[in-house]
N, C-alpha and C positions, 0 to 999 in steps of 0.2 A: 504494500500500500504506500503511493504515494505519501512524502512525509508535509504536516499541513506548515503553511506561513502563518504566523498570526502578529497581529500589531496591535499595540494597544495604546491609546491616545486618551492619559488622565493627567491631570495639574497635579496632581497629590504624588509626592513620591513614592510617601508611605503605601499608598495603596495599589501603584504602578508596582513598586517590588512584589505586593502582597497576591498579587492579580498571577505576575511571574513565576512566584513559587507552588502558586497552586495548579499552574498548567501544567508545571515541569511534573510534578505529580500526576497527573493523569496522560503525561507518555509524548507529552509535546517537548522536544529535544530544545535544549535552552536558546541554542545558535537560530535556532528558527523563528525567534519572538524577537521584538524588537519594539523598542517604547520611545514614548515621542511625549511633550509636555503639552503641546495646543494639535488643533487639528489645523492648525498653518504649518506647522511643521509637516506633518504625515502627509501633506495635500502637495507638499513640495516635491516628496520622493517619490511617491503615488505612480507618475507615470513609469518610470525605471526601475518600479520593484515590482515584485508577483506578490502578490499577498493572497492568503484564501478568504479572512475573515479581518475584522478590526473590531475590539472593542472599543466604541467610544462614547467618553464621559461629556454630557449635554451639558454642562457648566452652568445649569439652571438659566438656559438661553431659553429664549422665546422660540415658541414651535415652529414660527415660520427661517428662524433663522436654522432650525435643527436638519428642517425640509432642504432649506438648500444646500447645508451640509451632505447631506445623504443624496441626494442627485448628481451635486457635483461629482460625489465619486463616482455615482457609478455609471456615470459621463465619460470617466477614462477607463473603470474597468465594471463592466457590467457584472460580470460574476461573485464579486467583491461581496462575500456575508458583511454585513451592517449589524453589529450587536449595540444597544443602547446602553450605557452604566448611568443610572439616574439613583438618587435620593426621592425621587418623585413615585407616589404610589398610585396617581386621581386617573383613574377612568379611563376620563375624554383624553386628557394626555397620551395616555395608552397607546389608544386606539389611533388617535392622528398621527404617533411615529410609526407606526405598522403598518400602516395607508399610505406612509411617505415612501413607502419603501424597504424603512427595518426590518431587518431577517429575525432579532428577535429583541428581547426587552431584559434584561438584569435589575433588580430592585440592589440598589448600595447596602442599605439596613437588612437586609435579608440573609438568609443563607449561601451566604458567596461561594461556599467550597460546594455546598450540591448543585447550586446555578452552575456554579464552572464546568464541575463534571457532564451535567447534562447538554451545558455551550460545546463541548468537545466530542460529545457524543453527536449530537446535532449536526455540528460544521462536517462531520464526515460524512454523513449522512444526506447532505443539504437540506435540513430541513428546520421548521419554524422552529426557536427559542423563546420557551413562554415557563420558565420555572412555578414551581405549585404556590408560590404567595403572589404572582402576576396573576396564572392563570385564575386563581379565587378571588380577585380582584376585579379581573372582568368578569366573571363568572356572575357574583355579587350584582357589579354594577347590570348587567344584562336583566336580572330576576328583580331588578327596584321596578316595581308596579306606577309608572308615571301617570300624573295627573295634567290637566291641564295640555301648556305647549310646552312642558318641562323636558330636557333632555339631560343625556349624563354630565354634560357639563356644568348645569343646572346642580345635579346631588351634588358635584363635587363642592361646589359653590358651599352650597347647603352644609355639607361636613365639613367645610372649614370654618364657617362661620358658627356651627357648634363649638370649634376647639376654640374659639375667642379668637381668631385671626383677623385682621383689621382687613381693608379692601387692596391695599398697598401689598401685606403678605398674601395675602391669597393671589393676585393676580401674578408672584413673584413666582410662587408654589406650582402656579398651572402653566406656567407660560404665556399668560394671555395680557393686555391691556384692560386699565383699572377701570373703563369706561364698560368694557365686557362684561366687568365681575358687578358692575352696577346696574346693567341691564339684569343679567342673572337672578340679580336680587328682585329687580323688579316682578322677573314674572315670576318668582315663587310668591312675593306677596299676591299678585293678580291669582294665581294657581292654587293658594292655602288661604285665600279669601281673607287677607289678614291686612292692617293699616301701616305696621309699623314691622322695622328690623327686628326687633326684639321680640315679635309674636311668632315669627317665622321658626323658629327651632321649636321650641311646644307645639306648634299646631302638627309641624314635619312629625313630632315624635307621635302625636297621638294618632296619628293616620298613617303610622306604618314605614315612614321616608327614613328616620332614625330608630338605632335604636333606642328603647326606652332605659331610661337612667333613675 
């Protein structure tokens, strides 16, 4: 078999080493990975290297800038797996890096060593990478029974502004503009028949949108 390339584009050293040591563990030979600090760098060598796979960390970039990330590559190599390393758990997020292209999705807070294993098993297999705290996550967000013109970016909405996040973190959390996260709110209030911010997480809880606390 074929031996795989893989690259991995994360700011963090610590966790660029941490990423390294856990491949080399499941059989990927060290000389074949290579790490890069931004994806300006990786986008540089891009045309001149073969690569199978990249992990790369979305820097808590807005989705549209994520999108163009991941086109541009695969603009000079279409075969190129796109693996996402995000801190980001919401949904609609998700699902718009998946739609852009991503081959699959890594949660940072997660299980890193069983994500890796199964990213490794996957890239040789070419197939989607959705580890089991991703894939319960859409799973989750799929099964929320919507009301209204509410969609998943809407609950996320909604579950952040349960954890007490202002409109500044929440729009920071999802990728999107604070103008978005305010429409959001709007139609959950229009959607939970409610007046104000503040009624929007009770009324979400008592009909199901949260859980009850």
């Amino acid at each position: 078999m074929e031996t795989m390339r893989i690259s991995i584009v994360e700011s963090s050293a610590v966790i660029r080493s941490g990423i390294q040591v856990l491949l080399v563990q499941q059989g990927v030979p060290h000389s074949c990975i290579s790490v890069y600090e931004t994806s300006d760098d990786f986008m540089a060598v891009l045309p001149t290297n073969k690569v199978d796979a990249v992990f790369l960390d979305d820097g808590q970039r807005a989705i549209a800038d994520i999108t163009i990330i991941i086109e541009s590559i695969h603009s000079i190599h279409q075969e190129v797996l796109v693996i996402i390393l995000s801190d980001r758990l919401a949904v609609s997020y998700i699902q718009h890096v998946m739609s852009s292209g991503a081959n699959g999705y890594i949660y940072k807070a997660g299980d890193m060593e069983q994500a890796l294993a199964m990213a490794v098993s996957c890239i040789r297999r070419g197939t989607k990478i959705l580890p089991p705290d991703v894939s319960e996550a859409l799973l989750m967000g799929n099964q929320v029974i919507l009301i209204g013109n509410l969609n998943t970016r809407d609950i996320d909405v909604l579950e952040l502004t349960e954890a007490g996040k202002t409109v500044k973190e929440i729009a920071y959390s999802l990728g999107i503009e604070q103008r978005t996260v305010y429409r959001s709110r709007e139609r959950l209030r229009d959607a939970l028949n409610v007046q104000t911010n503040d009624l929007i997480v009770d009324t979400a809880r008592r009909l199901g949108l949260l859980k009850a606390k």
